[in-house]
Phi, psi and omega in degrees: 000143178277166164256170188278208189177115197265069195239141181224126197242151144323097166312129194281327151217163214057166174062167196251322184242188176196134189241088180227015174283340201237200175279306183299156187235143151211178206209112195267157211253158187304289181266108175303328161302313206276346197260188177226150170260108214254130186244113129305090163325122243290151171063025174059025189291227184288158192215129185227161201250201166166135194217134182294121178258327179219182151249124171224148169249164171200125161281001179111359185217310176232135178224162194227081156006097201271313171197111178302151177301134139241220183260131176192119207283149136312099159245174180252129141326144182300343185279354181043039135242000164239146161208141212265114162276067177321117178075005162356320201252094173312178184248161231316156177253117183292153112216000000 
């Protein structure tokens, strides 16, 4: 048995990351407008897929559009567990 390991890698193919050390595996996209962030549940189970479209808020009653994604490269944080979509977020949506 491995022990996991809460490490995010440069990907080897495709995509900007890699999560592949631990039971969830998961493999984050170059451009976060243009990817999908893709998860594989422990044991090769389900593999889900999940794409940012904005920013909203909600209180629980009304909710608003704050801002849509936009083109923003994937960088892995110096702590090599996280990664940061800079600037991500066109600016704000009236309505």
């Amino acid at each position: 048995m491995v022990e996991s390991e809460e490490q995010i890698l440069p990907a080897t193919a495709g995509g900007a990351a890699e999560a592949t050390h631990g039971q969830h595996k998961v493999w984050f996209p170059q451009d976060i407008y243009n990817g999908v962030i893709t998860m594989t549940m422990p044991n090769g189970g389900k593999h889900l897929k999940s794409r940012v479209l904005g920013l909203s808020y909600s209180d629980g009653i009304n909710s608003v559009l704050i801002a849509l994604t936009t083109n923003s490269i994937g960088q892995i944080l110096l702590s090599g567990n996280q990664v940061i979509y800079t600037d991500a977020f066109a600016s704000t949506v009236e309505g």
